[in-house]
C-alpha angles and dihedrals in degrees: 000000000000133000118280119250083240089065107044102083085043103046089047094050083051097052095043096057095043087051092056089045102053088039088055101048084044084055102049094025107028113192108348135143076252096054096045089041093063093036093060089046094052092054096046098055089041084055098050082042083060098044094053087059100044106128117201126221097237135174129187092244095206145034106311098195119125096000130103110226128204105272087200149018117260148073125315103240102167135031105169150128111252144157107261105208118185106049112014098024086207140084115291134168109259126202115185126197119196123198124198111206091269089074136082105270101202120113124221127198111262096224146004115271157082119323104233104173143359126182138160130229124189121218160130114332093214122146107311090209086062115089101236092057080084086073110018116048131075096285137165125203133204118191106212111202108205123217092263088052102260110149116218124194121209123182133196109214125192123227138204094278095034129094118158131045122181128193126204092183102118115195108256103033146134120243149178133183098246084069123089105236092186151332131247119208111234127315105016147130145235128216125197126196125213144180117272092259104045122148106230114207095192131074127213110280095021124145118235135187113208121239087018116061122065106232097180145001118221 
């Protein structure tokens, strides 16, 4: 477990004005129930920050071919048919994971491939749990080609708390599920598109960890 490279220059913002903070309070206080009130609130909420940008060392344990794996940690709140829009203008299977800000917050490619497209659309920054948030909220999208020429599609979508995504995934290149292709800050959610037909492996409700569970088989 280390920190994640997101959450360096962030992380050491936090604890330097924390630090000046407390220092200060211990300066003008000393060591008063005040002083040791806002000392163990400031810790606590460094160490939640932490928490938020703590990035695994993870590995697909078996063979990853022709399985969609979780891109992300977090909880399946959609398996449904819908009309994709913006890329495929047609009906696709969509799987939806949301994550709330206790969980690891990185973001692996589905499947091995080829990376096709990437874009960036800004938006709303509504409840990412809430359907329209598909379409709605600040989102960017990456098209993975297989090997056998099945195209996924995988969205980052910002949340009410969240308000950055960034996305490593560069068109053109190689990758494999056990890569991050981006990173979400704080509460979010990640939507993977799939061919009608698809065998989904995951049930409504049910807890993923990215780069771990098989979600599909295509």
């Amino acid at each position: 477990m280390k920190v994640h490279r997101e959450g360096t220059g962030i992380l050491l913002t936090f604890f330097t004005i924390l630090f000046v903070i407390n220092i200060s309070l211990y300066h003008w206080l000393g060591t008063t129930i005040a002083f040791y009130s806002v000392l163990t609130i400031s810790t606590i909420l460094f160490l939640l920050v932490l928490n938020f940008f703590r990035s695994p060392f993870r590995r697909f344990p078996y063979d990853s071919e022709g399985l969609v794996i979780a891109p992300s940690d977090g909880v399946i709140v959609a398996i449904e048919e819908v009309m994709e829009k913006e890329y495929f203008g047609d009906k696709r299977l969509q799987v939806s994971i949301f994550m709330s800000v206790f969980n690891v917050h990185a973001n692996w490619f589905p499947v091995n491939g080829t990376v096709k497209h990437v874009s960036h659309q800004n938006g709303r920054f509504m409840a990412a749990y809430l359907p329209k948030s598909s379409t709605e909220n600040e989102r960017s999208t990456v098209v993975i080609t297989t090997k056998k020429g099945v195209d996924v599609l995988a969205r980052q979508i910002a949340g009410a708390l969240a308000r950055r995504i960034v996305t490593y995934a560069k068109v053109g290149e190689k990758c494999h599920v056990d890569d991050q292709f981006g990173f979400i800050k704080f509460g979010s959610r990640v939507d993977v598109f799939l061919p009608i037909g698809t065998e989904v492996l995951v049930e409504m409700d049910q807890k993923v960890t990215g780069n771990q569970t098989p979600i599909a088989r295509l």
